[in-house]
C-alpha positions in Angstrom: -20.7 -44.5 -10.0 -21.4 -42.0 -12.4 -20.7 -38.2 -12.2 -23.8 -37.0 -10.9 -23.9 -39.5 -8.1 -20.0 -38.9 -7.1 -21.1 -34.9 -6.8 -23.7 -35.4 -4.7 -21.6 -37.8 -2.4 -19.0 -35.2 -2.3 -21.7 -32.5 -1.2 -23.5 -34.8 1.4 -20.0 -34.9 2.5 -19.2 -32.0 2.8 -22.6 -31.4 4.8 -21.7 -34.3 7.7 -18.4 -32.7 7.9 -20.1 -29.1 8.4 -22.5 -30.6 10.9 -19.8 -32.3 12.7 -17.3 -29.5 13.1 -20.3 -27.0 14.3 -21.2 -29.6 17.0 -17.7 -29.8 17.7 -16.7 -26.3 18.2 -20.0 -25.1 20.1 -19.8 -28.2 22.6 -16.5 -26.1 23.7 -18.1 -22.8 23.9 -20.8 -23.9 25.8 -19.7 -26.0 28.8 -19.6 -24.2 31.3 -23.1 -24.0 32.4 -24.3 -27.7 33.9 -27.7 -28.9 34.4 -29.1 -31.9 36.2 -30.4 -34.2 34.2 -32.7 -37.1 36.2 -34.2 -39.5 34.3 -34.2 -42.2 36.7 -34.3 -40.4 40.1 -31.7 -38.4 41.8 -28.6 -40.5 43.2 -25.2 -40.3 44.7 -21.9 -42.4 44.3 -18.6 -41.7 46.3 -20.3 -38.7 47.8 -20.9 -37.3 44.2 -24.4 -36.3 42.8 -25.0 -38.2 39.6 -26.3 -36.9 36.6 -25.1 -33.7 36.5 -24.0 -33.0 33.4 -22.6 -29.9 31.2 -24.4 -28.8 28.5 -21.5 -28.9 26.2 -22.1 -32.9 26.3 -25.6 -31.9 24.3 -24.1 -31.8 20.8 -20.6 -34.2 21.4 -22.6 -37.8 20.9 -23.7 -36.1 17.4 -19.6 -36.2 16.4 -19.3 -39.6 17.1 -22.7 -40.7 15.0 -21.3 -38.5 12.2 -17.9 -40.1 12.4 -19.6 -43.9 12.5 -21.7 -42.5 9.5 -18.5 -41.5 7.6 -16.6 -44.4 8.6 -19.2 -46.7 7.2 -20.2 -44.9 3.8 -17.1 -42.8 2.9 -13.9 -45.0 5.0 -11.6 -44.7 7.6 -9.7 -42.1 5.6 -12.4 -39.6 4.8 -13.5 -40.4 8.7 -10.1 -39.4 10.3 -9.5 -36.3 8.0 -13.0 -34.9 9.4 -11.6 -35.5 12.8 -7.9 -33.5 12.0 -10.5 -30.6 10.7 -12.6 -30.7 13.2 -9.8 -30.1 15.7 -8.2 -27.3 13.5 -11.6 -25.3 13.9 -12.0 -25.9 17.3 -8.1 -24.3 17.9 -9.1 -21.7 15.3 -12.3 -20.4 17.6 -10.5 -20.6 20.6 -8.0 -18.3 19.0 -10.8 -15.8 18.0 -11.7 -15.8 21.2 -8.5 -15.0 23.0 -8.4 -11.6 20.5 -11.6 -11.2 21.2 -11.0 -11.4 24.9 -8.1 -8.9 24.5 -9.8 -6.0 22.9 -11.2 -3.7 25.2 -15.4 -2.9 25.2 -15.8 0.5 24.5 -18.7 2.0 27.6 -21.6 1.5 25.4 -20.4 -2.0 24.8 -24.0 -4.3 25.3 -21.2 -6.6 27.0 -18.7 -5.1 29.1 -14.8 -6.8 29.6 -15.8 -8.4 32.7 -18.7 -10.3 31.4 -17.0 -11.9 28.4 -14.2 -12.7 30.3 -16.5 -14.5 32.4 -18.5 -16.4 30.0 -14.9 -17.1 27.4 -12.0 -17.2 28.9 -11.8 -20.3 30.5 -13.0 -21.2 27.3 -8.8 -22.3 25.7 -7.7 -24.5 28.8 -11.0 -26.1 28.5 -10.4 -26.7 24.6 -7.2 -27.7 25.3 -8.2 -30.4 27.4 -10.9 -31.3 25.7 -8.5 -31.4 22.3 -6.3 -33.8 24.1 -9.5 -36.1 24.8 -11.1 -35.8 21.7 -7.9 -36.6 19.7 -7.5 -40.1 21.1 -11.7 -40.8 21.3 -12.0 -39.9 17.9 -9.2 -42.3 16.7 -9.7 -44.6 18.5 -13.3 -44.5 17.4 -12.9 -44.5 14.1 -10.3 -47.5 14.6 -12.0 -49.4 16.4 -15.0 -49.3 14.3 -12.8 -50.6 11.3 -11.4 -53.1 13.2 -15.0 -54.9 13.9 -16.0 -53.8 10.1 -13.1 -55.9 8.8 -14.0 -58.9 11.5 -18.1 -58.7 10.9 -17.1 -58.4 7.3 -19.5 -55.3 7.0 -22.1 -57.0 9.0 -23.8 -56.6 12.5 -24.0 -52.1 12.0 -24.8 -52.5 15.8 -22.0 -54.2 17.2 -19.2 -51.6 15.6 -21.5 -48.8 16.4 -21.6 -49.1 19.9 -18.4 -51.1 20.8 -16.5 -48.1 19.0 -18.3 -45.7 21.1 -18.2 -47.3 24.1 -14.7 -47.5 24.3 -13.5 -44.1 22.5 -16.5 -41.7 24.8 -15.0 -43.4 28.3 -11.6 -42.3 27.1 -13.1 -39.0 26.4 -15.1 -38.3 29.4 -12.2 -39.2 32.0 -9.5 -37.8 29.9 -11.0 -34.0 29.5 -12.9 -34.4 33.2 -9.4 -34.8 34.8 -8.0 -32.4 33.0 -10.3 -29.9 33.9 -9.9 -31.1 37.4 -6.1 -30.8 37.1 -6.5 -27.3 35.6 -8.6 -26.0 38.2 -11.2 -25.2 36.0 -13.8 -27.7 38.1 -13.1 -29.0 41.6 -11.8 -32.7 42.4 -15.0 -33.1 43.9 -17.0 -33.6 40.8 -14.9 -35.5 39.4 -16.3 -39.0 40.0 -19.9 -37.9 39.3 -19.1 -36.0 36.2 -17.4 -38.6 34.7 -19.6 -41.7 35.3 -22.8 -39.4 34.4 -21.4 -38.1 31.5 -20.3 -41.6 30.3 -23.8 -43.2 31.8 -25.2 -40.7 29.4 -23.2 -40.9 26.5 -24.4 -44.5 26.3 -27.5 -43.5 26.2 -27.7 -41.5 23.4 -25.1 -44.4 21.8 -28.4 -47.1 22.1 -30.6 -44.2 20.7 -28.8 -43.1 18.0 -28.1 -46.9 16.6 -31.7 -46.9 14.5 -30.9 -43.6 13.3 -27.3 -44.7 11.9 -29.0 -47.8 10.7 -31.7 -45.8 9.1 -29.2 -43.5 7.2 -26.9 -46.0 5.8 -30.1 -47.8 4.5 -30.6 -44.7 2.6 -27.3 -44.3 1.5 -27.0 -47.8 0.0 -30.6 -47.5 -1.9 -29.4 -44.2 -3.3 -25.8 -45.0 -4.3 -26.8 -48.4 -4.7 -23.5 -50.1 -2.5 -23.5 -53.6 -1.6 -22.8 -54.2 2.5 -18.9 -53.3 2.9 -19.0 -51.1 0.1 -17.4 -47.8 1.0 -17.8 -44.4 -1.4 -14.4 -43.0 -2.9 -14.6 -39.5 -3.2 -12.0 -37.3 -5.3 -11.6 -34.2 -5.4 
């Protein structure tokens, strides 16, 4: 590969990485306000409404196409070192936040103490919980994904795709639902809905975003000219 073409693999890089942290960190910031989604009707299962979902779920399936992206052009190394930073910026917010939380409004403050506190500071038990849940999706994710690489031989995009996500966003959904449960943050109540809608969902948008995983590795191997298997080594 020659220079030109390494430099602009290291800035479309650098771009999926940027896109996948952002998603990453606002999905955190943002989950506290639910909506019902009803594409198929409203229903109930062990006394739970489906379907109703957080908002914070909007931008999370984007990590996981990013991370299949990187897997498939750049590695497993390049994928699992977005994850680690990803999970340092989402710490690094939440920290922001707790100073922020901490200062005092001053009485011409647009947003007073008690409103902030309302809208943030729930906002570090829920990243810790979703940390813990996002650190072994991720992984496993990107390792599972590998694993079928190495067995298709680089073949069948669609089968690693969606068994790696299947897999890695059920561990994610129960893992940071139950510990929002066990934190108190949401009640035991919602549990069982939350976390089969948000999975239900989840593998929704894992169907829908196959073509467009598909679609960009197609353009990746036109522009960079790699045979099927063929991963990008980036050095910096």
């Amino acid at each position: 590969m020659v220079a030109n073409d390494k430099k602009l693999a290291f800035r479309i890089f650098l771009f999926l990485a940027g896109l996948f942290i952002t998603s990453l960190v606002v999905s955190n910031l943002i989950f506290q306000k639910f909506f019902f989604w009803k594409p198929f009707g409203e229903f109930t299962i062990f006394g739970a409404s489906l379907f109703e979902i957080s908002v914070g779920i909007l931008p999370y399936p984007i990590t996981f196409l990013i991370t299949d992206l990187i897997s498939e052009i750049y590695g497993k190394r390049k994928a699992n070192e977005v994850v680690t930073v990803g999970i340092f910026a989402s710490l690094f917010s939440m920290g922001i936040i707790l100073i922020a939380n901490y200062v005092p409004a001053i009485s011409s403050s647009p947003i007073n103490d008690e409103t902030f506190t309302k809208v943030f500071a729930l906002s570090p038990i829920a990243v810790l919980a979703s940390m813990i849940a996002y650190l072994f999706a991720q992984y496993i994710d990107v390792a599972i994904y590998h694993f079928w690489k190495k067995i298709t031989k680089g073949k069948h995009l669609w089968l690693r795709n969606n068994f790696s996500t299947f897999l890695s966003q059920f561990i994610d959904t129960f893992t940071v639902v139950g510990l929002l449960c066990v934190f108190q943050i949401l009640p035991w109540s919602m549990f069982s809905g939350l976390v089969i809608s948000g999975f239900i969902f989840k593998i929704i948008i894992a169907f829908i975003d196959t073509p467009f995983l598909y679609f960009f590795v197609y353009l990746f191997r036109k522009r960079f000219k790699l045979q099927v298997g063929e991963e990008i080594e980036l050095e910096y």
